[in-house]
mmCIF file of the N, C-alpha and C atoms, coordinates in Angstrom:
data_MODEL
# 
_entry.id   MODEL 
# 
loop_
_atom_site.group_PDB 
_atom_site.id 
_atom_site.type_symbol 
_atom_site.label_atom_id 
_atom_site.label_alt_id 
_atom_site.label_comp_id 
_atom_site.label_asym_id 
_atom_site.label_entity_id 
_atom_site.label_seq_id 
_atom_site.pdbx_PDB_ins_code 
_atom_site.Cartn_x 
_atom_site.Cartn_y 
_atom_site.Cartn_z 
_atom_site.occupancy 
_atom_site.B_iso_or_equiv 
_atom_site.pdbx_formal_charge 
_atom_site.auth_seq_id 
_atom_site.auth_comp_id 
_atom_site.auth_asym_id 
_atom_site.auth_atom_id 
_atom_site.pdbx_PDB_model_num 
ATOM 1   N N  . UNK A 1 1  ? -18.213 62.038 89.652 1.00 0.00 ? 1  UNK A N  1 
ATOM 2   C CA . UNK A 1 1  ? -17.327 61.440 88.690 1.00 0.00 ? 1  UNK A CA 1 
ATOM 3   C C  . UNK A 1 1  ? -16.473 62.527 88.048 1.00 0.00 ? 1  UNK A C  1 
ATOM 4   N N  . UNK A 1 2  ? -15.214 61.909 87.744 1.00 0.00 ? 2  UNK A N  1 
ATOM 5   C CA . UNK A 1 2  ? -14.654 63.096 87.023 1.00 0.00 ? 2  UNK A CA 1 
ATOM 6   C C  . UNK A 1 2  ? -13.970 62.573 85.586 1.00 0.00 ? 2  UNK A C  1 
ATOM 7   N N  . UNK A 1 3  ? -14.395 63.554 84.635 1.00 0.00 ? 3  UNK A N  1 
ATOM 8   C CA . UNK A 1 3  ? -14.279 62.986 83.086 1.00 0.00 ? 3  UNK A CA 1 
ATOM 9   C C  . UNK A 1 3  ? -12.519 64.219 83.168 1.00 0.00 ? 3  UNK A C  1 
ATOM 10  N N  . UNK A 1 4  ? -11.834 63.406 82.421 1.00 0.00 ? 4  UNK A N  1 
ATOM 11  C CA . UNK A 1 4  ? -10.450 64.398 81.731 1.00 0.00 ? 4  UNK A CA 1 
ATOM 12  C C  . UNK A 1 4  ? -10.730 64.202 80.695 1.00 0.00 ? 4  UNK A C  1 
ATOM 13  N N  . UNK A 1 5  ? -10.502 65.762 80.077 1.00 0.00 ? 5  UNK A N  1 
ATOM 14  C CA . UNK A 1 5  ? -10.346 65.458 78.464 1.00 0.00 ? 5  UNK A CA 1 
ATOM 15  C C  . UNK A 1 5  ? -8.539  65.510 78.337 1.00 0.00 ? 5  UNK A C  1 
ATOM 16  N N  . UNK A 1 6  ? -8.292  65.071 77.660 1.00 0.00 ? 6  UNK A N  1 
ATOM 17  C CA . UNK A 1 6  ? -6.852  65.060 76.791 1.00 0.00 ? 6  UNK A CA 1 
ATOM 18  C C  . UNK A 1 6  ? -6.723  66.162 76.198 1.00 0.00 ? 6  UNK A C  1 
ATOM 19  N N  . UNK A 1 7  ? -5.776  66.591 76.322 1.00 0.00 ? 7  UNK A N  1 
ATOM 20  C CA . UNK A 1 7  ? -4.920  67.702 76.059 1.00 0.00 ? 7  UNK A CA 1 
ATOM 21  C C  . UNK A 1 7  ? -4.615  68.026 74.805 1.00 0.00 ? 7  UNK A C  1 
ATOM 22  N N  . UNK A 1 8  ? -5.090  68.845 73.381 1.00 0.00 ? 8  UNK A N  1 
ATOM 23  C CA . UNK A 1 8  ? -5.196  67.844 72.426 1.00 0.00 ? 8  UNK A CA 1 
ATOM 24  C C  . UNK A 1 8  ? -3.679  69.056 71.699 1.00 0.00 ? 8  UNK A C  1 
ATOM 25  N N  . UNK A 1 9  ? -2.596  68.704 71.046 1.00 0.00 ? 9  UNK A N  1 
ATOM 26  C CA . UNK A 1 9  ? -1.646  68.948 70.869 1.00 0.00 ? 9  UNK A CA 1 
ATOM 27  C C  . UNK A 1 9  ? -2.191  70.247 69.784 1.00 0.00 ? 9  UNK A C  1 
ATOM 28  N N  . UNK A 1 10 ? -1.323  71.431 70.056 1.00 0.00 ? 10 UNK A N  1 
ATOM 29  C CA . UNK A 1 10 ? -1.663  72.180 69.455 1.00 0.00 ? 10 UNK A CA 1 
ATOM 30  C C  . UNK A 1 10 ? -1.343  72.533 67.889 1.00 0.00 ? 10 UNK A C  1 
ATOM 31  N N  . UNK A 1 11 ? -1.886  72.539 66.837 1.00 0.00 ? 11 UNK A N  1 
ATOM 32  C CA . UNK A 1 11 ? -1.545  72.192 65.058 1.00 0.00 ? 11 UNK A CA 1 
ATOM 33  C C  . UNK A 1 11 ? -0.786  73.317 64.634 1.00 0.00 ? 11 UNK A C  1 
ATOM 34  N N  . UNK A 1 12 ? 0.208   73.323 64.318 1.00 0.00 ? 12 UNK A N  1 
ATOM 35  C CA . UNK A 1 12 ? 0.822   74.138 63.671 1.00 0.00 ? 12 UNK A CA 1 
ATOM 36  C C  . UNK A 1 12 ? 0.707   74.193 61.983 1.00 0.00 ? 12 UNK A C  1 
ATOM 37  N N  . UNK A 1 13 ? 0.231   75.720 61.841 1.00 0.00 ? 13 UNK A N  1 
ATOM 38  C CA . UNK A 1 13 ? 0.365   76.241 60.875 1.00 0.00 ? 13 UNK A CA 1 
ATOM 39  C C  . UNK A 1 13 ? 1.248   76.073 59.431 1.00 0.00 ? 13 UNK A C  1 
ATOM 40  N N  . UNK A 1 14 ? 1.007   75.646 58.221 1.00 0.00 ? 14 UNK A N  1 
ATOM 41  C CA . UNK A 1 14 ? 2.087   75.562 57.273 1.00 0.00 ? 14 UNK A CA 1 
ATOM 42  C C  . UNK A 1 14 ? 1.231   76.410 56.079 1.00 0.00 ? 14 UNK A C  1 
ATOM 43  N N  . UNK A 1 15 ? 2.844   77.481 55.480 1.00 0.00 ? 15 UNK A N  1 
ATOM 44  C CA . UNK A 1 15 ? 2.466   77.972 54.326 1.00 0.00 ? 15 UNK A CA 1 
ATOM 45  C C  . UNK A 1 15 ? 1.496   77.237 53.183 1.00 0.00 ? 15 UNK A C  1 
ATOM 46  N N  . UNK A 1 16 ? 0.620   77.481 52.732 1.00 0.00 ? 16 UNK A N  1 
ATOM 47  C CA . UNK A 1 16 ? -0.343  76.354 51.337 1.00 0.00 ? 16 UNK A CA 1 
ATOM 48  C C  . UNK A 1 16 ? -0.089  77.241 50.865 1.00 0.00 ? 16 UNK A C  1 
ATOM 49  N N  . UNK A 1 17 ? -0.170  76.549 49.107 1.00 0.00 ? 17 UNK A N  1 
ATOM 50  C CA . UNK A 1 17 ? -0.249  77.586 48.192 1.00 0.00 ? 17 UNK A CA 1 
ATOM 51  C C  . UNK A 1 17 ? -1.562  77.979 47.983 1.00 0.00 ? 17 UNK A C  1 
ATOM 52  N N  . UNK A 1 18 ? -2.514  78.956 47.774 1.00 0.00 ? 18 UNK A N  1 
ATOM 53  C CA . UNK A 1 18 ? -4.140  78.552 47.547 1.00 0.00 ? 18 UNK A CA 1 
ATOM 54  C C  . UNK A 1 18 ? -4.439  79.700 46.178 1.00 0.00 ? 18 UNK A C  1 
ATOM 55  N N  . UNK A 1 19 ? -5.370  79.601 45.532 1.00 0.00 ? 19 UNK A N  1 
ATOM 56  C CA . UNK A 1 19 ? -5.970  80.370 44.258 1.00 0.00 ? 19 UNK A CA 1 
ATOM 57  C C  . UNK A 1 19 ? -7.218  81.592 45.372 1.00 0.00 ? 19 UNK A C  1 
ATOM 58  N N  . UNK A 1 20 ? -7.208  83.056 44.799 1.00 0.00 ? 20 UNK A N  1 
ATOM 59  C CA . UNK A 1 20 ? -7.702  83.808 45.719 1.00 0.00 ? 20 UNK A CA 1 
ATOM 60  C C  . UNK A 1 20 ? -8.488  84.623 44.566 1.00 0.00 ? 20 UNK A C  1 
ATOM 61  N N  . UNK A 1 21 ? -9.721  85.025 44.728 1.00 0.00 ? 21 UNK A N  1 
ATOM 62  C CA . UNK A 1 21 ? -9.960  85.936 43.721 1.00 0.00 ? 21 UNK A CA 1 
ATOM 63  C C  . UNK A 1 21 ? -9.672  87.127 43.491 1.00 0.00 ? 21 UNK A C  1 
ATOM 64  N N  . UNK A 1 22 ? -9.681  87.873 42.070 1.00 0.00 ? 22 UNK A N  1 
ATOM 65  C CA . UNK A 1 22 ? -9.175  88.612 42.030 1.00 0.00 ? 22 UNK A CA 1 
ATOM 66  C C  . UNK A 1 22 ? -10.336 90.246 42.427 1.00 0.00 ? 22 UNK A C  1 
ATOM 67  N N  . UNK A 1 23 ? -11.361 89.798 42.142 1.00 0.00 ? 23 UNK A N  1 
ATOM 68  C CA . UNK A 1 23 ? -12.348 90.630 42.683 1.00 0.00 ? 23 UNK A CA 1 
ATOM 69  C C  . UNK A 1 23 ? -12.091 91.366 44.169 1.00 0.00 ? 23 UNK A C  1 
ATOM 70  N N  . UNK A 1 24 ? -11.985 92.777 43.965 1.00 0.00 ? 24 UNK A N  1 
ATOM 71  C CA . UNK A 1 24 ? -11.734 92.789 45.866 1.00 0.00 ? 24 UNK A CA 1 
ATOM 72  C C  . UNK A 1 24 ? -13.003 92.956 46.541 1.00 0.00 ? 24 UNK A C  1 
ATOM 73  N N  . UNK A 1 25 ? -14.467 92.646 46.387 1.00 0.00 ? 25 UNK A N  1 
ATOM 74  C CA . UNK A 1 25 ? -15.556 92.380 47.100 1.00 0.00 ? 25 UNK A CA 1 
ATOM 75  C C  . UNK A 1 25 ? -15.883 90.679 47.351 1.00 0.00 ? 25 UNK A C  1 
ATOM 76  N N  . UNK A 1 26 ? -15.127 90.366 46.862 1.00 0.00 ? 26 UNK A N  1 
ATOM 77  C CA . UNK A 1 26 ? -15.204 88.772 47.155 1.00 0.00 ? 26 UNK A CA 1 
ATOM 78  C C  . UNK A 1 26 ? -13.822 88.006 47.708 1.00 0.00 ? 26 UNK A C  1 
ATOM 79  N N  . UNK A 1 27 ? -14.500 87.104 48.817 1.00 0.00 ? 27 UNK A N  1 
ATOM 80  C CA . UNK A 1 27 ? -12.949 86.677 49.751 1.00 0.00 ? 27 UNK A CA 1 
ATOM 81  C C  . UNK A 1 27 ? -13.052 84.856 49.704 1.00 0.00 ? 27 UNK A C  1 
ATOM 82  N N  . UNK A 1 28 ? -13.269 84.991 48.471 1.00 0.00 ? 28 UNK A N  1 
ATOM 83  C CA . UNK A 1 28 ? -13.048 83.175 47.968 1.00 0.00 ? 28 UNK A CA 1 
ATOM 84  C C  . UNK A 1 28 ? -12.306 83.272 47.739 1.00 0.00 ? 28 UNK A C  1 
ATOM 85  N N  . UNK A 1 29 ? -11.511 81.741 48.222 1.00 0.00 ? 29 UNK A N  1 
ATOM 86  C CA . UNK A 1 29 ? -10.207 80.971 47.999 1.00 0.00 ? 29 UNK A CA 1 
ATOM 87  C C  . UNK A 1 29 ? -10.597 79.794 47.997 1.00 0.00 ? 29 UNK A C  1 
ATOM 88  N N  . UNK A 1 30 ? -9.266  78.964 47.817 1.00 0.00 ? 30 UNK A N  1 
ATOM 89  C CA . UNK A 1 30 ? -9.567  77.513 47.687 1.00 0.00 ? 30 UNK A CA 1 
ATOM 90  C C  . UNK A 1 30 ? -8.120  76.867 47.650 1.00 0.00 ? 30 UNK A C  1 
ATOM 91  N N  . UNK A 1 31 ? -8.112  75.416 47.780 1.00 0.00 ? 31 UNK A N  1 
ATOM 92  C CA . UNK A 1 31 ? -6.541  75.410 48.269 1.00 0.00 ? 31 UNK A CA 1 
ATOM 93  C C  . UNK A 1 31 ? -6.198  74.992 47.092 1.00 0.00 ? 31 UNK A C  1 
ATOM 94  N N  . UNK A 1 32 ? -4.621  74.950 46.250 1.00 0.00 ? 32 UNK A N  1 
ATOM 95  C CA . UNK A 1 32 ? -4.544  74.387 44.744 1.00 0.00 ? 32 UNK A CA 1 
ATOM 96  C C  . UNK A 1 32 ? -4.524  73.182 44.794 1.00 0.00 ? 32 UNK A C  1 
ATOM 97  N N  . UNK A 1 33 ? -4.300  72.381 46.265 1.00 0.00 ? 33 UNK A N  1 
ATOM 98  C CA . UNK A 1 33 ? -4.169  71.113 45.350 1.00 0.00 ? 33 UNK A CA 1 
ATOM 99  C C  . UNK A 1 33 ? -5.306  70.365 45.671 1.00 0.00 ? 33 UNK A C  1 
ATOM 100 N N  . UNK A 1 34 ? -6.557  71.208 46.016 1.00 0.00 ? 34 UNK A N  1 
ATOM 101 C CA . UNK A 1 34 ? -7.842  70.877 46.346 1.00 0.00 ? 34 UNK A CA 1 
ATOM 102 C C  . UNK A 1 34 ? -8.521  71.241 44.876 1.00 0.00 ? 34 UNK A C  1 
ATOM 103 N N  . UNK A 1 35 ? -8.009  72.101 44.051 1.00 0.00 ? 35 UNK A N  1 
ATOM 104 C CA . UNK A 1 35 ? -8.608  72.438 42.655 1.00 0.00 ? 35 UNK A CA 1 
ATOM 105 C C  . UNK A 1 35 ? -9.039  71.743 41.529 1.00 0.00 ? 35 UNK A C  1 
ATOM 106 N N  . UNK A 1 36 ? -9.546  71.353 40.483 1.00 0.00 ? 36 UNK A N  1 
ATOM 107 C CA . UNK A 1 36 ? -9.343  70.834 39.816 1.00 0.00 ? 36 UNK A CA 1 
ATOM 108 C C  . UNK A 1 36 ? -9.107  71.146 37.872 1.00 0.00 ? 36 UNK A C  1 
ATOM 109 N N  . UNK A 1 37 ? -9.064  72.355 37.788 1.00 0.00 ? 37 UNK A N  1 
ATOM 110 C CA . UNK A 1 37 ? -8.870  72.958 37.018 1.00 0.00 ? 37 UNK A CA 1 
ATOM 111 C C  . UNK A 1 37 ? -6.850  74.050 36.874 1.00 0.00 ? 37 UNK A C  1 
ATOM 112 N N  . UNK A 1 38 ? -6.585  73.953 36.172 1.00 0.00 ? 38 UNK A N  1 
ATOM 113 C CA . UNK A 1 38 ? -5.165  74.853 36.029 1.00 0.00 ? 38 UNK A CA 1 
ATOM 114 C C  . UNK A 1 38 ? -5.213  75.988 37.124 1.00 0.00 ? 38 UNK A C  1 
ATOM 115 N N  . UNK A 1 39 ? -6.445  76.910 36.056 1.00 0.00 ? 39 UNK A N  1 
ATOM 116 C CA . UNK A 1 39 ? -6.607  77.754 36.106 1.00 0.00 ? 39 UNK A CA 1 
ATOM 117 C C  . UNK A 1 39 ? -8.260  78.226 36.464 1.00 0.00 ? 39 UNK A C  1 
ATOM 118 N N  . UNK A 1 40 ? -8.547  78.102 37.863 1.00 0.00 ? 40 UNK A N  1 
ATOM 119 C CA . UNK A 1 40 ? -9.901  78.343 38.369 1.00 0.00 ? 40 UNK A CA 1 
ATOM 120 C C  . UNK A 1 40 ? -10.222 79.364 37.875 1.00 0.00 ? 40 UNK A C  1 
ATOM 121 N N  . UNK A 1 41 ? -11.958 79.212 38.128 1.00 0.00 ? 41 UNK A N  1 
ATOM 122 C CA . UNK A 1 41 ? -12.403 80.629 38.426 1.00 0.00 ? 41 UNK A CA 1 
ATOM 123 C C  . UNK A 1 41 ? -13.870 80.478 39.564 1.00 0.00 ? 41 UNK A C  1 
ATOM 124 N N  . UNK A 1 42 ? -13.886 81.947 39.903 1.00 0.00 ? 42 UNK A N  1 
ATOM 125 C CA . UNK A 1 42 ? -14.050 81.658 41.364 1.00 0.00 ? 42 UNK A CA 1 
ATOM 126 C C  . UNK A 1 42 ? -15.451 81.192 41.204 1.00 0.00 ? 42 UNK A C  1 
ATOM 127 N N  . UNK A 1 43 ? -15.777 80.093 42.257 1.00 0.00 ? 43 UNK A N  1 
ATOM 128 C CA . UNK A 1 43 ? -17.376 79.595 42.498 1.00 0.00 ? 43 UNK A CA 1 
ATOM 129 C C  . UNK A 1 43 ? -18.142 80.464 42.845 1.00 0.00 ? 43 UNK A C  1 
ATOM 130 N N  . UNK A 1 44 ? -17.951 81.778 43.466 1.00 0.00 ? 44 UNK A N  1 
ATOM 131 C CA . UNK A 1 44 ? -18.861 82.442 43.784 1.00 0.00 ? 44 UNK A CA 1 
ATOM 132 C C  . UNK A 1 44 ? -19.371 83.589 43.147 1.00 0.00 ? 44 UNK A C  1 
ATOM 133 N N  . UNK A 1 45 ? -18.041 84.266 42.252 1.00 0.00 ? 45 UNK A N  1 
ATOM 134 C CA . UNK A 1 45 ? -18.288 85.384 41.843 1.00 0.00 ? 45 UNK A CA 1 
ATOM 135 C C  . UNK A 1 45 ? -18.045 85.428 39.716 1.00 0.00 ? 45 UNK A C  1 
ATOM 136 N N  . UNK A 1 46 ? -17.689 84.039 40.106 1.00 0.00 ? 46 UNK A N  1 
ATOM 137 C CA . UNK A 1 46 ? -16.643 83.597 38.226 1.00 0.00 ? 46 UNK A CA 1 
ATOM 138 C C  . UNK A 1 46 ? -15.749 84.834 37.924 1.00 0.00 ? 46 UNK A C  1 
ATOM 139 N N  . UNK A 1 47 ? -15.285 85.358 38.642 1.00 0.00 ? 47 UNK A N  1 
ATOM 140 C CA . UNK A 1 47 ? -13.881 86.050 38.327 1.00 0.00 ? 47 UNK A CA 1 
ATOM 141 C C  . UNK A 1 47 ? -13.105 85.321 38.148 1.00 0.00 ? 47 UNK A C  1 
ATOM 142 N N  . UNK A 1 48 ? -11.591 85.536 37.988 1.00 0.00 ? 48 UNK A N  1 
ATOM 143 C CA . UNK A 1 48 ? -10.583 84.857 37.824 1.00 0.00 ? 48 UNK A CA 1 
ATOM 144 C C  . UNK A 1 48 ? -9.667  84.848 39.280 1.00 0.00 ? 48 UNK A C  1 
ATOM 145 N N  . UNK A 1 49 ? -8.971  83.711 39.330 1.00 0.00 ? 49 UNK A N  1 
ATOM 146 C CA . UNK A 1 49 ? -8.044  83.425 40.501 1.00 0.00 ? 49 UNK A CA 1 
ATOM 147 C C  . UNK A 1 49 ? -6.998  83.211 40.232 1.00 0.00 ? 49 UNK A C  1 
ATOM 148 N N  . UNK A 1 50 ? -6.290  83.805 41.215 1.00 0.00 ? 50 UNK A N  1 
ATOM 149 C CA . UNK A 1 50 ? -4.413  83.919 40.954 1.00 0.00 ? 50 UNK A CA 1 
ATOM 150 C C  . UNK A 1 50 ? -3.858  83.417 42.502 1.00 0.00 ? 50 UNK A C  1 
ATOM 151 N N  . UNK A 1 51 ? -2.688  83.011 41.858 1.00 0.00 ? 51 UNK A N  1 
ATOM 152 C CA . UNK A 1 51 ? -1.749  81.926 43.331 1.00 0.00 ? 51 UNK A CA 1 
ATOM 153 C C  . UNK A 1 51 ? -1.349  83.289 44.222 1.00 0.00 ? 51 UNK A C  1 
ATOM 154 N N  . UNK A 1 52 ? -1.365  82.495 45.255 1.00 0.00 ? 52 UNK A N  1 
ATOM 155 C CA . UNK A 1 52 ? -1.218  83.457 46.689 1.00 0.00 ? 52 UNK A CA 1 
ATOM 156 C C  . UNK A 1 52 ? -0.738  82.287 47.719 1.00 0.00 ? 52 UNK A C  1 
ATOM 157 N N  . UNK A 1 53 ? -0.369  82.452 48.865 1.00 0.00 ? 53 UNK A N  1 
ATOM 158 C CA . UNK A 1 53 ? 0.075   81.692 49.965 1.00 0.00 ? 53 UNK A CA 1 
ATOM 159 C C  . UNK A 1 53 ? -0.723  81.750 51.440 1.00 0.00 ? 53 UNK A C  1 
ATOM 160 N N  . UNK A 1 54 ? -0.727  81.029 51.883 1.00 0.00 ? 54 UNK A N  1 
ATOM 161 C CA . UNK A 1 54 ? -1.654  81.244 53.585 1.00 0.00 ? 54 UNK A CA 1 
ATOM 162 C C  . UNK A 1 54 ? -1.195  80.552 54.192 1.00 0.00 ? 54 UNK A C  1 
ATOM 163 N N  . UNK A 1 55 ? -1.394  81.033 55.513 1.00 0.00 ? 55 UNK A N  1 
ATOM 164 C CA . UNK A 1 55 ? -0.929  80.030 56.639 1.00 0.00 ? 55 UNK A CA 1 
ATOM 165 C C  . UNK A 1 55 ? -1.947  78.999 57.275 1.00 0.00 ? 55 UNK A C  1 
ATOM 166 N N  . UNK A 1 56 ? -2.054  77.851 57.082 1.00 0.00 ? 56 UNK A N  1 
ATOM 167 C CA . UNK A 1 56 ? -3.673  77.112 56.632 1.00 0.00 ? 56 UNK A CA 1 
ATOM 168 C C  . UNK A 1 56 ? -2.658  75.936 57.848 1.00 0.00 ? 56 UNK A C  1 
ATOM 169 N N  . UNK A 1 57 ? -3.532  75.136 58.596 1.00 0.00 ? 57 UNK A N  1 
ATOM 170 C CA . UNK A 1 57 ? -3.442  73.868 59.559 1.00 0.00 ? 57 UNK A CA 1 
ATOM 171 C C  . UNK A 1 57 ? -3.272  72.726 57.998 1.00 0.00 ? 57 UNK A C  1 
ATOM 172 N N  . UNK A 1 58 ? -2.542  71.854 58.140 1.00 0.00 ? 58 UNK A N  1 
ATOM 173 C CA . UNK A 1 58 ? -2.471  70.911 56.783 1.00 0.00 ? 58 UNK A CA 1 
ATOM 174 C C  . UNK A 1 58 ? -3.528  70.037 57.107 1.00 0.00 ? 58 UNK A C  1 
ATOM 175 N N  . UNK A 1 59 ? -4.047  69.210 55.958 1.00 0.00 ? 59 UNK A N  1 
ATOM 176 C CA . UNK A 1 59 ? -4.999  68.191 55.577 1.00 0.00 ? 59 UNK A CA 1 
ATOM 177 C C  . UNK A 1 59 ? -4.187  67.198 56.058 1.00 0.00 ? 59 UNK A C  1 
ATOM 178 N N  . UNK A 1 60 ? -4.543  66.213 56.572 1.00 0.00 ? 60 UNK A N  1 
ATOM 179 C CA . UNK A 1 60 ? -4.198  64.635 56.806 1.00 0.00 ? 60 UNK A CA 1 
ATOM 180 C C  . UNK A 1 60 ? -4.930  64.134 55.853 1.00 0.00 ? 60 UNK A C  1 
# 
């Protein structure tokens, strides 16, 4: 028997804005409009987070 998989279209990349910490031993982010606070702070380390940009696949 022969199974095809489908070809699955390849996702292009779009700038997000995301919150990044400011700590440089810690590489948490999070996306802003996934946030729920103004002004986060980070879940892992409770530093503070500042806007930055990435090239992230978008949410449907």
């Amino acid at each position: 028997m022969y199974y095809s998989r489908k070809q699955e279209e390849p996702v292009e990349d779009v700038e997000t804005s995301i919150w990044t910490c400011t700590k440089d031993d810690c590489i948490c982010w999070m996306r802003e409009n996934l946030s729920f606070d103004e002004i986060p702070v980070c879940p892992i380390c409770s530093s503070s987070m500042v806007k930055d940009s990435k090239m992230l696949p978008p949410i449907a």
